[in-house]
N, C-alpha and C positions, 0 to 999 in steps of 0.2 A: 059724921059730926058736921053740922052746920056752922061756918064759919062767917062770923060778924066784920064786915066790913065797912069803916069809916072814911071820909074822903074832906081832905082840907084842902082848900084852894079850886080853882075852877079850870077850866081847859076843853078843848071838843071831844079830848080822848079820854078825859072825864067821867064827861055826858054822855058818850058814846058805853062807856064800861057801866056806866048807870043803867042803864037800855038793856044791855046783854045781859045784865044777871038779875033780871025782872023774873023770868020764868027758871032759875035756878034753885033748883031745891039744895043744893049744897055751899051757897054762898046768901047771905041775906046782909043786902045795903041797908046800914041802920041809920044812915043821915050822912049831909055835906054840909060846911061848917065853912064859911067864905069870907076871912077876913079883909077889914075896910081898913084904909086908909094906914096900915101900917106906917111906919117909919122905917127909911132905911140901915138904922140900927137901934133898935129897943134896948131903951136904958131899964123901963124898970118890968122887969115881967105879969109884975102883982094887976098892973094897969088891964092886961089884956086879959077880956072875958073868954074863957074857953068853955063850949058847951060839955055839959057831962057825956053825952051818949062817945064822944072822940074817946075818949079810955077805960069806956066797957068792949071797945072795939076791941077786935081778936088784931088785925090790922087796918091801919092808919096809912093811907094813900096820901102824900104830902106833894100837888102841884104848885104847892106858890113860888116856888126857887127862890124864897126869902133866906138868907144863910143863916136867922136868929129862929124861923118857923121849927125846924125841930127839938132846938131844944127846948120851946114852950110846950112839946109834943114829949120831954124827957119821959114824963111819968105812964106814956103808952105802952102796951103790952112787945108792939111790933110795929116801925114805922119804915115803909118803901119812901124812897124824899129825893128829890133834882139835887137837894140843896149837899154840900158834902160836910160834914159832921165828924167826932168821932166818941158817940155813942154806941153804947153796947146796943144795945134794941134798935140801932137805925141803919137800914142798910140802902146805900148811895148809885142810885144808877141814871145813866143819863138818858135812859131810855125805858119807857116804862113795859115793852116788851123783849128786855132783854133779864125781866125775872119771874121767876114764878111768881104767881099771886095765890093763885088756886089752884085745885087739880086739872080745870076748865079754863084757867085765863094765864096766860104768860109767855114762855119764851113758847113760840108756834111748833107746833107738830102735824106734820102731814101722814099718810100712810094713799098710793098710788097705787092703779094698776096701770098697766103698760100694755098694748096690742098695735106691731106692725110702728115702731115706736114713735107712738103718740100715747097721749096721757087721755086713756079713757073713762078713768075712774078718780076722784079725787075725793079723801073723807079730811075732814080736819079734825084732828084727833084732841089738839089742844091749838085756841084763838092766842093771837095780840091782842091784849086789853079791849081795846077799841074796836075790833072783834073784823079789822081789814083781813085777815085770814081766809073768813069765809068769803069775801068779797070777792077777793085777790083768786081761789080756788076757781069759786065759777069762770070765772074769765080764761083761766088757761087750760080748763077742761077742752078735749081733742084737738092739742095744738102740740107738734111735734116737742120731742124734748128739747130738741135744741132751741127752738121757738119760747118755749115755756121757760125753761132756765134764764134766757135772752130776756125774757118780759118782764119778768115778775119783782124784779126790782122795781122796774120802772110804775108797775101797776099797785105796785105798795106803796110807793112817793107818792102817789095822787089818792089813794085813801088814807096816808097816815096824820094823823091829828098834831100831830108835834111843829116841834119848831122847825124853820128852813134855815142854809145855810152851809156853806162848806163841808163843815165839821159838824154837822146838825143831828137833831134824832132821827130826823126822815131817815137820813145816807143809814144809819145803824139799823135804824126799822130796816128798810131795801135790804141790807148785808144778812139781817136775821132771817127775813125771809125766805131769801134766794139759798142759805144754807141748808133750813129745813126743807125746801125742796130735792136739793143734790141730797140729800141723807136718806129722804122718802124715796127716790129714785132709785139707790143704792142699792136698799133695801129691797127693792121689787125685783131689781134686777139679780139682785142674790138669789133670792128666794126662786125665782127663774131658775135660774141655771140649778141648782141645788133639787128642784124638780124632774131637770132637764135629765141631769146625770144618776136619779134613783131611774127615769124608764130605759 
C-alpha cells in the first residue's frame, strides 16, 4: 500500500525527505503547503487557506513549530508536528527521526557485519527522514567499533537538518543514532557467537 505523504512548513530536513522518497515506490509525496506570514496566535482559523491535497494525505509532516499549525491540520488523517498539541490524530516529537514515518523513513536501523572488529559491512535497513543514515553508514564503514561508536554521533550532527542547541534535535538525532548502531552491533555480535557455539 502506497502511502501519501503531505508536508507543511519548510526546513532542509524537509527537503531532504523530499529527495529520498522520489524513487520510493511505497511512499508518494503529494505536495508541501508553506504557510506566509502567519500570526503568532491565529484568532480566527476560517482566514487561513489550507490546500486540499494536506487531508487526502495519509500523513501530514508539520515543520512550522507554530503551536496554532496543528490544529488548523485538526481534520487530517495523521499529523507528525514539533508543535505539542493534544489531539487525537497528532503525534508530537521533537525530532523528526525519532518516529516512524514509513517503513523506509524513521527511527534508523542498521543491520552490520563485524571482521577482526571493524565494521566491514554496513546496510541501512531503515533512514532518518533526512536520510543522514545513509551518509553517516558510509563514513564509519572499516573503522573499528570503538572508533565507529565514538564517531557517529558526532558524524550525524554535521548531517542532521535540525535545530542546534543544548537541548536541540541535532544531540537527539546523535543519541538515535549512536543507539541504532550499539543495537546493530549487538546484533552481529550475537549472532556471532550463536554460530560460534552450533560448530
Amino acid at each position: 500500500m502506497m502511502l501519501k505523504i503531505a508536508i507543511v512548513g519548510n526546513s532542509l530536513c524537509a527537503g531532504e525527505f523530499i529527495k529520498k522518497t522520489d524513487n520510493d515506490e511505497s511512499v508518494r509525496f503529494i505536495g508541501q503547503w508553506i504557510p506566509e506570514n502567519l500570526p503568532e496566535i491565529i484568532d480566527d482559523f476560517l482566514e487561513i487557506k489550507i490546500p486540499d491535497f494536506v487531508f487526502s494525505a495519509d500523513v501530514v509532516l508539520d515543520y512550522t513549530n507554530h503551536p496554532d499549525v496543528p490544529y488548523l491540520l485538526k481534520d487530517a488523517k495523521k499529523i507528525l508536528t514539533t508543535s505539542r498539541c493534544n489531539l487525537k490524530n497528532a503525534l508530537h516529537t521533537d525530532c523528526f527521526c525519532a518516529v516512524n514515518i514509513t517503513e523506509k523513513f524513521g527511527i534508523p536501523e542498521f543491520m552490520v557485519k563485524i571482521n577482526e572488529g571493524k565494521i566491514k559491512d554496513i546496510v541501512v535497513l531503515k533512514s532518518s527522514p533526512c536520510g543522514a543514515a545513509f551518509i553517516v553508514a558510509e563514513k564509519i564503514k572499516d573503522k573499528t567499533l570503538e572508533e565507529a561508536l565514538n564517531t557517529v554521533g558526532l558524524l550525524t550532527q554535521y548531517e542532521c537538518k535540525g535545530k542546534g542547541g543544548p537541548i536541540s534535535s541535532i544531540h537527539k538525532a546523535a543519541e538515535i543514532h549512536k543507539n541504532a548502531l550499539e543495537k546493530a552491533i549487538m546484533n552481529a555480535q550475537k549472532s556471532k557467537s550463536q554460530i560460534d557455539t552450533k560448530l
